[in-house]
C-alpha positions in Angstrom: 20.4 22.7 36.2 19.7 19.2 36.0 16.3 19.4 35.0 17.2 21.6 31.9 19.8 19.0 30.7 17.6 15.9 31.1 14.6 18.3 29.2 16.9 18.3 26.5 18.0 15.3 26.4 13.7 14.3 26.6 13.4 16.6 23.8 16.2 16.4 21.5 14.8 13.1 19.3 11.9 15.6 18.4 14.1 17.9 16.9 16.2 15.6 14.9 14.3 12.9 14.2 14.3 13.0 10.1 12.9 10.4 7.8 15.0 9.5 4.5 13.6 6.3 3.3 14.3 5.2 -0.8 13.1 2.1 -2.7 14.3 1.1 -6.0 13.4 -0.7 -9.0 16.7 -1.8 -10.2 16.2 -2.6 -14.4 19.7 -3.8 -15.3 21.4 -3.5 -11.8 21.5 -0.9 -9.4 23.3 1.5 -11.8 20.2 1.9 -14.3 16.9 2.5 -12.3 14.0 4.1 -10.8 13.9 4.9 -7.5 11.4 6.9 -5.0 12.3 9.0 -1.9 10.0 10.0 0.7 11.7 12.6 3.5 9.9 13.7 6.4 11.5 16.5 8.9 9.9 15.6 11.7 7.8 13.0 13.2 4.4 15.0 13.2 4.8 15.9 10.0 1.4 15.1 7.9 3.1 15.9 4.6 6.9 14.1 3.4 8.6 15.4 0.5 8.4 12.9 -2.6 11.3 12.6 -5.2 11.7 10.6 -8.0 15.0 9.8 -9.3 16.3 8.2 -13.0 19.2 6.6 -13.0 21.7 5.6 -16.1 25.1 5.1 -15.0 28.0 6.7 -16.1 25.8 8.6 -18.1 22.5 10.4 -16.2 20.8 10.7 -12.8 18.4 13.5 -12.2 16.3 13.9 -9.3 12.5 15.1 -9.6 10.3 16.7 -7.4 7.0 14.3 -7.1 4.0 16.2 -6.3 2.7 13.8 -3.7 2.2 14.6 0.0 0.5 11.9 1.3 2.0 9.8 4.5 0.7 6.2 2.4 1.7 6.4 -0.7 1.3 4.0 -3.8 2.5 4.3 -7.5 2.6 1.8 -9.8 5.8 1.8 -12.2 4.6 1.1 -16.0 7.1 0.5 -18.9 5.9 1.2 -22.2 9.5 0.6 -23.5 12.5 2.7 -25.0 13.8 3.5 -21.6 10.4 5.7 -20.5 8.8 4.8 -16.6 5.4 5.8 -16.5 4.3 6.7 -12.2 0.9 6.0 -12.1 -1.4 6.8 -9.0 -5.1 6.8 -8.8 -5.9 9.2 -12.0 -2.6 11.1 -12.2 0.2 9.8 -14.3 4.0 11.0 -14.7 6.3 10.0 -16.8 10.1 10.0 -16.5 13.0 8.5 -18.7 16.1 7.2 -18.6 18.2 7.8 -21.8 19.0 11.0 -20.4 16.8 11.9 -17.0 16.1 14.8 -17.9 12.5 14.3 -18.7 9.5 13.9 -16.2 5.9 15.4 -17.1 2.4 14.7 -15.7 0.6 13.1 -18.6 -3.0 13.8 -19.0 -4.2 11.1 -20.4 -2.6 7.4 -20.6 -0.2 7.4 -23.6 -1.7 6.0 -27.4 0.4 2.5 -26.9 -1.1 2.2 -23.6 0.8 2.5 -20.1 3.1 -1.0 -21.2 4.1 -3.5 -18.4 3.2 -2.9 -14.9 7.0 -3.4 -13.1 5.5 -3.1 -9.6 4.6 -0.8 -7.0 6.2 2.3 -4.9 3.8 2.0 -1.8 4.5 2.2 2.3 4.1 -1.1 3.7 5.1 -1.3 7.9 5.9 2.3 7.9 8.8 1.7 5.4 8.5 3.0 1.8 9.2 -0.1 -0.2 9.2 -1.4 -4.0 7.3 -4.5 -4.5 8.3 -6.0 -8.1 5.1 -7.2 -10.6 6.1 -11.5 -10.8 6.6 -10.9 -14.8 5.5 -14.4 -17.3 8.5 -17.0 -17.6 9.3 -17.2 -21.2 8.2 -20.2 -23.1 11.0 -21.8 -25.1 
């Protein structure tokens, strides 16, 4: 009897030990941005669950699906302007939006105005997924 409740007890952080880690870009405060999720059910598993999630407060959040399943990943977070995020990682690109996040599409090639301002980068750094901002130029007066 004892050694079943101490082989649970040996067990149990198997069973319940979930990953939910989320990293922001914040563009006007925490109520308008871009954020990433990565989820992973269990600690073997070779293949977390990506979202990708718009934010516009009061008006919008939707969360996407992102199609990656890698256990390192790394996106870089474009800005061509008028509220549009461009995901860009190795040769695929997404897009998503903020004036009403609704939108996200893999784009198949990069955009006619070009992929705008690289914000920084989604990307796992000490087994955390973190956001690491671009430093952007100081304006000149």
């Amino acid at each position: 009897m004892r050694f079943a409740k101490l082989s649970i007890l040996l067990f149990l952080p198997f069973f319940t030990a979930c990953s939910d880690q989320r990293a922001a870009f914040e563009i006007d405060g925490p109520r308008h941005a871009v954020s990433m999720v990565r989820v992973t059910a269990h600690p073997w598993d070779r293949a977390p669950r990506y979202s990708v999630i718009a934010t516009r407060m009061p008006d919008c959040i939707r969360r996407h699906p992102y199609p990656e399943r890698s256990l390192n990943i790394r996106a870089e977070l474009y800005s061509p302007g008028n509220n549009a995020w461009i995901l860009k990682q190795g040769n695929h690109m997404y897009v998503t939006e903020t004036r009403t996040c609704e939108g996200f599409a893999y784009l198949d090639t990069v955009p006619e105005g070009g992929l705008g301002r690289l914000m920084g980068v989604f990307e796992m750094r000490n087994n955390r997924l973190t956001f690491t901002p671009e430093p952007q130029p100081v304006p000149t007066i």
